[in-house]
C-alpha positions in Angstrom: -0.5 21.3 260.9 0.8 21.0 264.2 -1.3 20.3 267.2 -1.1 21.0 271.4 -3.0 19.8 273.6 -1.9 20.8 277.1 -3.6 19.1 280.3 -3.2 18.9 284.3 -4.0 22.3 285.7 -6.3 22.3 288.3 -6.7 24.2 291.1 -4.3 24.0 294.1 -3.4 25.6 297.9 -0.2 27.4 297.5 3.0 25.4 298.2 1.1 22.3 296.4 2.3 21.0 293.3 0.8 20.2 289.5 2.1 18.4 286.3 1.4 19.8 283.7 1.3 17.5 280.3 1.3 18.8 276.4 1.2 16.6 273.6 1.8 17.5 270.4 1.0 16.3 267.0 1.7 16.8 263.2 5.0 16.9 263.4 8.0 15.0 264.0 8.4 16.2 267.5 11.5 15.1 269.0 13.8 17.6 266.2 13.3 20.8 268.3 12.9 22.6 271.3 10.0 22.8 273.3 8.6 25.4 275.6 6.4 26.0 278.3 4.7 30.0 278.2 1.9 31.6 280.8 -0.3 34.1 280.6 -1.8 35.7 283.2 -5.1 37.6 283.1 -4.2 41.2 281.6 -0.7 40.3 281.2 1.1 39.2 278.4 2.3 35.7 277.4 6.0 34.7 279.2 8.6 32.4 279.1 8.3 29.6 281.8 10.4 27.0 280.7 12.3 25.0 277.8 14.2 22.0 276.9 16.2 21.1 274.2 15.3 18.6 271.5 17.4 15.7 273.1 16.5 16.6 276.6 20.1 18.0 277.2 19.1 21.2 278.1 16.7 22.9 280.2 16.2 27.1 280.7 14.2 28.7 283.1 12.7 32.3 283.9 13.8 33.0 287.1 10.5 33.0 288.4 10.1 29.3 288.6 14.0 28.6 288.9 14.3 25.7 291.3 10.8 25.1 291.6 9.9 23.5 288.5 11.0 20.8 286.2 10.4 20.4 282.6 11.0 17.5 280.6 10.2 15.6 277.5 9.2 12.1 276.0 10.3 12.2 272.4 8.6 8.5 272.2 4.9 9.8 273.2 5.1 13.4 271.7 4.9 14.8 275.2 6.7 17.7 277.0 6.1 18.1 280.6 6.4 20.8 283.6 6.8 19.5 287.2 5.2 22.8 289.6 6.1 22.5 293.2 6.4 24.8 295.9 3.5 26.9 293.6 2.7 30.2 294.8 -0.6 32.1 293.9 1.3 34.4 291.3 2.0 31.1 289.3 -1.6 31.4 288.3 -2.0 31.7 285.0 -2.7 29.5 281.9 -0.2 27.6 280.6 0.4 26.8 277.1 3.4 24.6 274.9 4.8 25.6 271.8 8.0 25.2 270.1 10.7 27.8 271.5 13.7 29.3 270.0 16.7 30.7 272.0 17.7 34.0 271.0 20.4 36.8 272.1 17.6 38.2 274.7 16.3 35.6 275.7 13.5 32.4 275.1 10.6 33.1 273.3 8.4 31.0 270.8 10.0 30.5 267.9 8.1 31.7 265.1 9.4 29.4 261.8 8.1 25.9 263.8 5.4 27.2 266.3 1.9 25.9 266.0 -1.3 27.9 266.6 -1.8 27.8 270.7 -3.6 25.3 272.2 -6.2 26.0 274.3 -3.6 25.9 277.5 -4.2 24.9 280.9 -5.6 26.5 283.8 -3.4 26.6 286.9 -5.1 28.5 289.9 -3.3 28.9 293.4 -5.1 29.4 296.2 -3.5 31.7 298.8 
């Protein structure tokens, strides 16, 4: 069964920056594409970022567009989201998972998803 365990939130002044870490085991993890999702209290779970399996590729909500970076080791199992600039309605937790790219948009892909980890807690301060 597949595992995530994300890491590196933390709480931060607005216009600070975090990295956020997610490693994931149980399966061979460099054949698909991963994603980064938030959830904000009473809101549901959204699209943050994603990158393709070989890296080539990278998608973004327009949100975070140009503010963070997300990238991947396929050697250590590990997808990762560079936050700068952050901004107090980045707050949220932040969870991996393996994303699909569909017709509307990025979402979690449901056929190679694991159960969510127990995410990361990224609080701005204004």
């Amino acid at each position: 069964q597949v595992q995530l365990v994300e890491s590196g939130g933390g709480l931060v002044q607005a216009g600070e920056s975090l990295r956020l870490s997610c490693v994931v085991g149980g399966r061979t993890f460099s054949n698909y594409m991963m994603g980064w999702f938030r959830q904000a209290p009473g809101k549901e779970r959204e699209f943050v970022a994603a990158i393709r399996d070989n890296g080539g590729s990278t998608y973004y909500s327009n949100s975070v567009k140009g503010r963070f970076t997300i990238s991947r080791d396929n050697a250590k199992n590990t997808v990762y989201l560079q936050m700068n600039s952050l901004k107090p309605e980045d707050m949220a937790v932040y969870y991996c998972n393996a994303a699909q790219a569909t017709m509307s948009g990025i979402r979690m892909d449901p056929g190679l998803s694991g159960p969510w980890g127990q995410g990361t807690q990224v609080t701005v301060s204004s």
